[in-house]
C-alpha positions as CSV (number, residue, x, y, z in Angstrom):
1,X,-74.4,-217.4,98.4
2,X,-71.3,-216.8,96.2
3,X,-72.6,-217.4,92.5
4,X,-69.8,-217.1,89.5
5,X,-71.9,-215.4,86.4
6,X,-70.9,-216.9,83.2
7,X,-71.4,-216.0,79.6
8,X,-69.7,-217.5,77.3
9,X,-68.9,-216.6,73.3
10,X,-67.0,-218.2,71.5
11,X,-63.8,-216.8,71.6
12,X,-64.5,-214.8,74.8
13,X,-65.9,-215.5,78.7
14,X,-67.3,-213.0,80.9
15,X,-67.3,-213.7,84.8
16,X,-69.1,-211.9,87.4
17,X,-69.0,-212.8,90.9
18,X,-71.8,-212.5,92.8
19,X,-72.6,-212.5,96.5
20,X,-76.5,-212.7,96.5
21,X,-77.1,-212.0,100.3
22,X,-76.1,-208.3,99.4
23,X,-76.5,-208.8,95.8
24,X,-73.5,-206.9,95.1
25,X,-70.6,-207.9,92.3
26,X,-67.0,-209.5,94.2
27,X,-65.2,-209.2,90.8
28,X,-65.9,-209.5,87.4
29,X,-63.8,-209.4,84.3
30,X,-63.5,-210.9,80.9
31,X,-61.3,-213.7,78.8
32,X,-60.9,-212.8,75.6
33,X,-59.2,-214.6,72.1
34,X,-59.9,-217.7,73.4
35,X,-58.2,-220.1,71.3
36,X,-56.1,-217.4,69.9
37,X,-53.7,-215.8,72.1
38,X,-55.5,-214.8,75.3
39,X,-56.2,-212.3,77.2
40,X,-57.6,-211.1,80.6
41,X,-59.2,-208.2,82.0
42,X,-59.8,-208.6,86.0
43,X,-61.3,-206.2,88.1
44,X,-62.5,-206.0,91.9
45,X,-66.2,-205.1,92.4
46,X,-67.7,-203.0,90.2
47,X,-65.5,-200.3,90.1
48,X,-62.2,-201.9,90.6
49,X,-59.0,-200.8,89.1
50,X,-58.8,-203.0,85.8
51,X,-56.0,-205.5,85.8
52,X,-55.3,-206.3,81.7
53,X,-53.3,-209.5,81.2
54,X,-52.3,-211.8,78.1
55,X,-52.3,-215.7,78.8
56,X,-52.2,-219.0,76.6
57,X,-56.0,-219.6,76.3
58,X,-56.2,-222.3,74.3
59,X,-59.9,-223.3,75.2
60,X,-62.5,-222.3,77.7
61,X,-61.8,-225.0,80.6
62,X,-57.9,-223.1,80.6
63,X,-59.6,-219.7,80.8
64,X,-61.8,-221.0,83.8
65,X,-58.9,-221.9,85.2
66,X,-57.4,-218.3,84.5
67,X,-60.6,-217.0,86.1
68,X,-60.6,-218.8,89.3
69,X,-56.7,-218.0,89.8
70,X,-57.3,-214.3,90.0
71,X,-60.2,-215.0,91.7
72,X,-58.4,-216.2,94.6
73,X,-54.9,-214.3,94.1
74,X,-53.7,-213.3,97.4
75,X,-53.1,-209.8,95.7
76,X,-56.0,-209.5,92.8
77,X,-58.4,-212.2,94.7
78,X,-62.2,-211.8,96.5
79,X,-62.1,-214.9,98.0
80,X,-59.4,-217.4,99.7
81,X,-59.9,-220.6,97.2
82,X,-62.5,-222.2,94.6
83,X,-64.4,-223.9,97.6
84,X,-66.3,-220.2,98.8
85,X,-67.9,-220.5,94.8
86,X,-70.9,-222.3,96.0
87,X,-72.3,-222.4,92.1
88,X,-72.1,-221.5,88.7
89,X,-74.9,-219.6,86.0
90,X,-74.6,-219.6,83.1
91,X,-76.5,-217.6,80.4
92,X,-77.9,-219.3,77.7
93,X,-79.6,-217.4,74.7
94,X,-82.2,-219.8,73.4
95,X,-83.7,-222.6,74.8
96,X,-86.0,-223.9,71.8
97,X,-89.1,-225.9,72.5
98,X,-87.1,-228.2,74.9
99,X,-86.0,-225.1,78.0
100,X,-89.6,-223.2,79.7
101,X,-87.2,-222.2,82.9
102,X,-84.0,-221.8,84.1
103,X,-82.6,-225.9,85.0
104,X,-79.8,-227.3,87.3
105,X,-76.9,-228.5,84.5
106,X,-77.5,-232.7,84.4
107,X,-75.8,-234.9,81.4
108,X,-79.7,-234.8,79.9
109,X,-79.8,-231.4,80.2
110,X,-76.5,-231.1,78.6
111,X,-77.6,-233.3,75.7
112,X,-81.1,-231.8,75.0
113,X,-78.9,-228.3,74.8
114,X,-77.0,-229.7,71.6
115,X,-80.6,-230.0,70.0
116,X,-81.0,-225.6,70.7
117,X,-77.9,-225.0,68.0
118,X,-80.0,-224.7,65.3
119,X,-82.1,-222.1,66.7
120,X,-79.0,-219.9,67.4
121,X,-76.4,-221.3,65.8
122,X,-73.7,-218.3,66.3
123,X,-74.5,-218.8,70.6
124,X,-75.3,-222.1,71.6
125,X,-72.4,-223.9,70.6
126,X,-70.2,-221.1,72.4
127,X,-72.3,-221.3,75.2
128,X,-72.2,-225.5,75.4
129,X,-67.6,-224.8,75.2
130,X,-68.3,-222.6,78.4
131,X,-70.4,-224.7,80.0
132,X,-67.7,-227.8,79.4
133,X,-65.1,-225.2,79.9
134,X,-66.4,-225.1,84.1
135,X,-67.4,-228.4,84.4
136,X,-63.8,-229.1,83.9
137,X,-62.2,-227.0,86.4
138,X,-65.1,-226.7,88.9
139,X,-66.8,-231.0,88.6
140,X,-68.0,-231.1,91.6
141,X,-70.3,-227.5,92.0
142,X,-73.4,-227.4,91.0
143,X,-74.1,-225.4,87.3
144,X,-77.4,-223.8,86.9
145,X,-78.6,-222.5,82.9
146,X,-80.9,-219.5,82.9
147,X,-82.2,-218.8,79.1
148,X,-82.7,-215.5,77.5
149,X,-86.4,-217.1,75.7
150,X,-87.6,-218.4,79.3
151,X,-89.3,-215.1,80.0
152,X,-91.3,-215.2,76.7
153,X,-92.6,-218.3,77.4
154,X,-96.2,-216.9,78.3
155,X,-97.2,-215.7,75.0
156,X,-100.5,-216.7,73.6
157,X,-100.2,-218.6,70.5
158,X,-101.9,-216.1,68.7
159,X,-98.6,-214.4,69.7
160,X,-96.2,-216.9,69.0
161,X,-97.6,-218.4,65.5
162,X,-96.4,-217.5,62.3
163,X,-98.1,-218.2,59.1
164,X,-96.1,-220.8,57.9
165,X,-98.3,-224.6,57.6
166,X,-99.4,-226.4,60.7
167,X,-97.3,-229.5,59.5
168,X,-93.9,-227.2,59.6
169,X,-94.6,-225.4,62.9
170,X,-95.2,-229.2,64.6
171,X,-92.2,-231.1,62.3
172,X,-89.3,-228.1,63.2
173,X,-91.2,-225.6,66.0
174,X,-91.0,-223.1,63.7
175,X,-92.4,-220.4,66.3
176,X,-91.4,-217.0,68.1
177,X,-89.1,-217.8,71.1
178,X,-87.8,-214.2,71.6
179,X,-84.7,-213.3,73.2
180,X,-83.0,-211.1,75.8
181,X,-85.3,-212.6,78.3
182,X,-83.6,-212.3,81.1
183,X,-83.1,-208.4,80.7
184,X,-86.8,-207.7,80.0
185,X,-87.7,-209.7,83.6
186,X,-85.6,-207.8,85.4
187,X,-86.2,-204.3,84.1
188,X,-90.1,-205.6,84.7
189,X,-89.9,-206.5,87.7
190,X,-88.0,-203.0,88.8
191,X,-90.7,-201.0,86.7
192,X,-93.5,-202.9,88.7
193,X,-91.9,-201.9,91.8
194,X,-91.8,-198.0,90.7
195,X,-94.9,-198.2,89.6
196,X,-96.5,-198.9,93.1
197,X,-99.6,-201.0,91.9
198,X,-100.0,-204.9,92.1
199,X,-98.4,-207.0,88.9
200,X,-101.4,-208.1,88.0
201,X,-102.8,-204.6,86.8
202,X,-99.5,-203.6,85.0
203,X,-99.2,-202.5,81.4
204,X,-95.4,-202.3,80.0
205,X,-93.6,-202.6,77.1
206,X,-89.9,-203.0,77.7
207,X,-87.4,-201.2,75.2
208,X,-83.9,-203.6,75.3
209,X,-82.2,-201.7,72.7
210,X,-78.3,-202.4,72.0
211,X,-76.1,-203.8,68.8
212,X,-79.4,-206.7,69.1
213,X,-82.9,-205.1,70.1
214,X,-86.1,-206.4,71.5
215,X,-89.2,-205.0,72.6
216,X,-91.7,-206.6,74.8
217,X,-95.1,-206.6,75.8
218,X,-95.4,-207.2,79.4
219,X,-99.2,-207.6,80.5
220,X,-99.7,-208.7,84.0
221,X,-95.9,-209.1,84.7
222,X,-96.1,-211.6,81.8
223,X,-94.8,-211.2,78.3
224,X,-97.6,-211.3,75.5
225,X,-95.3,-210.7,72.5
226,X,-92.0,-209.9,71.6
227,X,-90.4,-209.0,68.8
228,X,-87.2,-210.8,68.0
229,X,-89.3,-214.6,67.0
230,X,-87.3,-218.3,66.0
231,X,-84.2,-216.4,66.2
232,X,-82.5,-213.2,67.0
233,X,-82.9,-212.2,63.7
234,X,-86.4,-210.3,63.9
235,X,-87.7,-207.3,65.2
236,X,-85.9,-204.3,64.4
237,X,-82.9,-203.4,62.5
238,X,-79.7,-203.5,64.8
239,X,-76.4,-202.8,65.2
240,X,-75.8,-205.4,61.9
241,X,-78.8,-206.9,61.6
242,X,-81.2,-206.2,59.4
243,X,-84.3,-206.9,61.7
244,X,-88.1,-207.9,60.0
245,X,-88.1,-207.7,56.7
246,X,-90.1,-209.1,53.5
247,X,-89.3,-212.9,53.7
248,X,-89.8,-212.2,49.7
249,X,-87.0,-210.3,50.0
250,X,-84.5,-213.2,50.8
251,X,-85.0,-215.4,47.6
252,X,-84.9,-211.7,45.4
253,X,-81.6,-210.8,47.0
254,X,-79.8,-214.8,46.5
255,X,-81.4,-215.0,43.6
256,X,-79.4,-211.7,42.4
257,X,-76.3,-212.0,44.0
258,X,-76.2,-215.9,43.8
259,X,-75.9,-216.2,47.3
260,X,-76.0,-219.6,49.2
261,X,-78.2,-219.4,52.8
262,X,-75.3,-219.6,54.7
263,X,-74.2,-216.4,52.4
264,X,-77.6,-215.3,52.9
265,X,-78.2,-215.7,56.8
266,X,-74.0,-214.0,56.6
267,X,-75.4,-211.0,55.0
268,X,-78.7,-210.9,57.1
269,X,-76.7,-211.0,60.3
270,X,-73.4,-209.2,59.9
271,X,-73.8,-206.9,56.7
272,X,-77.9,-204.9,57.4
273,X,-79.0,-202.5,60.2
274,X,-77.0,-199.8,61.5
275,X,-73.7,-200.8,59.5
276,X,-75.3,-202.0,55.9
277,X,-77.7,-198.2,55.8
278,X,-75.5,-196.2,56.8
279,X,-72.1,-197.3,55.6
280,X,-70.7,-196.1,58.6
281,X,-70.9,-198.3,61.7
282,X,-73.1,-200.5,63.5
283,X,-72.6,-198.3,66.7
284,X,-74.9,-195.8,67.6
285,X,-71.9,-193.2,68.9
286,X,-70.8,-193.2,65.5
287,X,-74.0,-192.8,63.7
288,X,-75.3,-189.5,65.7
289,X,-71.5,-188.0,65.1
290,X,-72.2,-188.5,61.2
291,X,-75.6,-186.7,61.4
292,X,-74.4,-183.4,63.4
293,X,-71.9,-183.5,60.6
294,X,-75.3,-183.4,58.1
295,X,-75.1,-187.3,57.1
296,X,-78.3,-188.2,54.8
297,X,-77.6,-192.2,55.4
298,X,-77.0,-191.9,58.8
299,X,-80.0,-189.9,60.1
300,X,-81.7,-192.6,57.6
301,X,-80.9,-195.2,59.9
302,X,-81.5,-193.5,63.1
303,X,-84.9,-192.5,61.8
304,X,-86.2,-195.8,60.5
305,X,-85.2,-197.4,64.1
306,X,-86.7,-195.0,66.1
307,X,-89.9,-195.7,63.7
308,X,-89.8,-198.8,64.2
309,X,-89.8,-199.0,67.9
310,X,-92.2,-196.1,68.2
311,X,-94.5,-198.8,65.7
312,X,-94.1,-201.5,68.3
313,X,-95.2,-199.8,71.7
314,X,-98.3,-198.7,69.6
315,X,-99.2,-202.0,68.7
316,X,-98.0,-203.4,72.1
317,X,-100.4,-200.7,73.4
318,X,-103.4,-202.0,71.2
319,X,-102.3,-205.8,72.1
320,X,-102.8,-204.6,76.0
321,X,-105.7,-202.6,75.7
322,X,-103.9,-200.0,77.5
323,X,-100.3,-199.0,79.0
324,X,-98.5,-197.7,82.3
325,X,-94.6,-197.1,81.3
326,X,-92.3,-197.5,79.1
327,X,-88.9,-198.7,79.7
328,X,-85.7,-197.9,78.2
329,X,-82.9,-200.3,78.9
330,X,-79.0,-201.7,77.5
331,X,-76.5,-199.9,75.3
332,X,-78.4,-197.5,73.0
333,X,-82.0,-197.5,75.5
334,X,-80.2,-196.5,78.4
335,X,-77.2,-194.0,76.8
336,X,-78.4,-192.3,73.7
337,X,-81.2,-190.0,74.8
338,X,-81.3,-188.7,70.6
339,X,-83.2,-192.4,70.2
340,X,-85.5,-191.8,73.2
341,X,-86.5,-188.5,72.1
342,X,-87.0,-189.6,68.6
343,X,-89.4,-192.1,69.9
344,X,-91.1,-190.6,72.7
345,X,-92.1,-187.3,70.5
346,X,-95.7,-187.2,69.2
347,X,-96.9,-189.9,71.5
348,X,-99.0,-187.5,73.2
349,X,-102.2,-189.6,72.4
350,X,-100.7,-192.8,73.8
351,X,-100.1,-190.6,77.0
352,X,-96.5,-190.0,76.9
353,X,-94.4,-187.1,77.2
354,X,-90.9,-186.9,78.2
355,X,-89.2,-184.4,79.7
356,X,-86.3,-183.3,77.0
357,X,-84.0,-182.0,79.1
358,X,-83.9,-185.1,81.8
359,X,-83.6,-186.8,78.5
360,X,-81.1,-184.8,77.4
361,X,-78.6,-186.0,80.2
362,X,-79.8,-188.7,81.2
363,X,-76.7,-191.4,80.4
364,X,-74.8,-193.1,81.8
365,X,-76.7,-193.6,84.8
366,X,-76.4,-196.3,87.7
367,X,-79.8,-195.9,88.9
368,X,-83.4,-195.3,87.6
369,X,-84.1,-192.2,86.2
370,X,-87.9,-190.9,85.8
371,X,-88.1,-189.6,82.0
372,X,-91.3,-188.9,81.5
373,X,-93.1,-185.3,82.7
374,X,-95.2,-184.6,85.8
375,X,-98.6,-184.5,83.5
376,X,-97.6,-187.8,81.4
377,X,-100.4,-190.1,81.7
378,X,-97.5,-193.1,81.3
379,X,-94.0,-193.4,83.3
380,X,-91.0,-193.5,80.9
381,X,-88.6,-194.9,82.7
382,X,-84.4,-196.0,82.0
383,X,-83.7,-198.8,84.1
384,X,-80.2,-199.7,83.9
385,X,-80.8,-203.7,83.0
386,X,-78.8,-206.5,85.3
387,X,-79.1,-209.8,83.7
388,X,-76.1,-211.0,85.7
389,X,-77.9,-210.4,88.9
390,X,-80.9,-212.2,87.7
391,X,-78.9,-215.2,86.7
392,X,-77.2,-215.3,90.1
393,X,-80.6,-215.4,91.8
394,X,-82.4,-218.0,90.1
395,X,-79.0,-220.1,90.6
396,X,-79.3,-219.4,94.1
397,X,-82.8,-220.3,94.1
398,X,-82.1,-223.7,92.5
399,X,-79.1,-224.8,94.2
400,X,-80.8,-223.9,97.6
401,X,-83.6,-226.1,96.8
402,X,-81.4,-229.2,96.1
C-alpha cells in the first residue's frame, strides 16, 4: 500500500511516502513558512538529490497541493497521479484521555481532537491545520491519526498518578500521558527482535533523546512509566525546555519577575534546558564545541542531562525488577556518543558496560549498532528510530480492515 506520512507544525509540513509492501520511502520532503512565504524541499527516496523551491503557501490545504504536484511530476514525481496514494497518517502528539490507539479520521474524531489542544497546545492545533490542510486536496482517501501518548497507555496508575487531589485528576485528567510514543514502540519492538527472547520476558528502557527527550520503561513490550507526564514539559531538561523541576519553583520565579502563565509556560518551554544553562544553544553540536574549548556552563548542562538520564534507567531498573538493554535513539541518542558515554560509565552494577571506542564512532548510522561489550550483562543498543514507518503501518492496518 502507498501511505503519504504527514506531520504537520504549524508553519511547516513534512511528507514521506511510503510503500509498505517493501517498507521503503518513495519521496519525502518538507513545506516550510507556511503562511509566510513558502518554501519546498523535495527529494526522491531516501537519498535523493534535494530539490529546494519557494512557492505561495498561504495555508496547509495549498502546501498539500504543492506536495502532491511534485509527487506526481513527470520529472520530480514517484508516482503517475494522486489516485496510487491509497491513504494518509498523520502524526499526532497527544491524544489526552479521549485517543488509547491510533483511529481512522471521522467528523467525531475530528471534533474530540479540538478537546486535546489544551494538553499540547503549541501541536495540536498545527496538527488539526494539517489534517484540514489533506482533507481538502485529497476528500475522498481515507486519513488515519496515530498519537505519540498511544504507546504509554499501559502504565499502572501508580505510574500515571500525580499527587495532585482526586477531585482535579477526575474534573481536568490531570495525569501522565507521555509522549514520543511512536518512537519508543518501534525502537522496542526492533530491541525485542535483537534480543532473541519472547516479549513477554523483556526488560528495556528506551532513551529518545533530541531537542525534546523521553525515557521509557518497557516491561513485557509494554510501557510502565515514562518520563515526559500531562505534557511534554517533564522529564529531563532539553534542547529549551527546562524538564522536572520544583512545581514550587514556578510561583517563586512569577512571583519575582511578575510573569503571567502564559509568560511563565513561555519561559518554561523556550528559555530552560540546553539554551537557558548554558547561554549558548539548545543544540547539543554546539554545547560539546564550547566544552573542548574549556566552557564551565556548558559542560554544566551536558552533565546534569546525562545525570538525569543515568537517574532514570536506575529507577526504571528498580520499577522492572531487573533489565536486558538499553536503547539509544533520535538526534542526540543516536549521534553524540560524549552523552552515551557519560551515561553508560559507572553502571557496572546495573550490568552495563560499553564499549568506548564503538561508542566513540558510532554516528550517524543507518543501521543498529551493538554498543555495549562482549561481558556486559545488558545490550546497549542505538537504534536509528522510524516513526514514519510506524505511522505508515498502522494506517495500512486500518485502512485494510475497512
Amino acid at each position: 500500500m502507498k501511505v503519504l506520512v504527514v506531520n504537520a507544525g504549524s508553519s511547516s509540513l513534512k511528507y514521506q511516502l511510503f510503500d509498505t509492501a517493501t517498507e521503503s520511502v518513495l519521496a519525502k520532503g518538507i513545506c516550510e513558512r507556511i503562511g509566510i512565504d513558502g518554501k519546498l524541499e523535495h527529494r526522491k527516496g531516501e537519498d535523493g538529490e534535494k530539490l529546494k523551491v519557494e512557492l505561495p503557501m498561504p495555508d496547509h490545504a495549498v502546501a498539500t497541493k504543492y506536495v502532491i504536484e511534485y509527487l506526481t511530476s513527470p520529472e520530480h514525481g514517484v508516482i503517475t497521479d494522486m489516485n496510487e496514494i491509497e491513504a494518509v497518517g498523520h502524526r499526532v502528539v497527544h491524544g489526552g484521555p479521549y485517543f488509547f490507539e491510533s483511529v481512522l479520521l471521522t467528523d467525531e474524531v475530528l471534533e474530540k481532537l479540538e478537546l486535546c489542544r489544551s494538553f499540547a497546545p503549541l501541536h495540536t492545533g498545527a496538527h488539526i491545520m494539517g489534517i484540514k490542510g489533506c482533507l481538502a486536496v485529497m476528500p475522498e482517501k481515507p486519513q488515519v491519526l496515530v498519537f505519540d501518548t498511544a504507546f504509554h497507555q499501559t502504565m499502572p496508575a501508580q505510574a500515571y498518578t500525580y499527587g495532585v487531589s482526586y477531585d482535579m485528576y477526575e474534573k481536568y485528567q490531570i495525569r501522565r500521558y507521555g509522549a514520543h510514543g511512536t518512537s519508543h514502540r518501534y525502537v522496542t519492538r526492533e530491541c525485542i527482535k535483537l534480543l532473541g527472547k519472547p516479549a513477554e520476558d523483556t526488560k528495556i528502557v528506551t532513551c529518545h533523546i533530541g531537542n525534546g527527550s523521553s525515557i521509557s520503561a518497557v516491561k513485557g513490550g509494554k510501557v510502565m512509566d515514562t518520563s515526559m507526564g500531562l505534557t511534554p514539559l517533564d522529564g529531563v531538561l532539553m534542547g529549551t525546555r527546562c524538564g522536572a523541576i520544583d512545581p514550587a519553583i514556578v510561583t517563586y520565579i512569577m512571583d519575582k519577575e511578575g510573569y503571567t502563565p502564559a509568560e511563565m509556560d513561555e519561559y518554561m518551554n523556550k528559555k530552560c534546558g540546553f539554551l537557558g544553562l548554558s547561554g549558548i544553544s539548545s543544540d547539543s553540536r554546539d554545547i560539546e564545541a564550547a566544552i573542548r574549548e574549556g566552557n564551565y556552563r556548558a559542560e554544566l548542562a551536558a552533565t546534569t542531562l546525562a545525570y538525569q538520564i543515568k537517574k532514570f534507567i536506575g529507577s526504571y531498573t528498580a520499577a522492572m525488577n531487573g533489565l536486558d538493554a538499553v536503547v539509544w535513539t533520535a538526534g542526540m541518542g543516536e549521534n553524540n556518543p560524549e552523552l552515551r558515554e557519560r551515561v553508560c560509565r559507572d553502571l557496572e552494577f546495573f550490568g552495563i558496560k560499553i564499549d568506548t571506542e564503538v561508542n566513540a564512532n558510532a554516528h550517524h548510522q543507518s543501521d543498529v549498532v551493538v554498543l555495549s561489550t562482549e561481558d556486559s550483562k545488558v545490550k546497549v543498543y542505538l537504534i536509528p528510530t522510524n516513526e514514519e514507518l510506524m505511522i505508515a503501518s498502522d494506517t495500512e492496518a486500518i485502512v485494510s480492515a475497512l
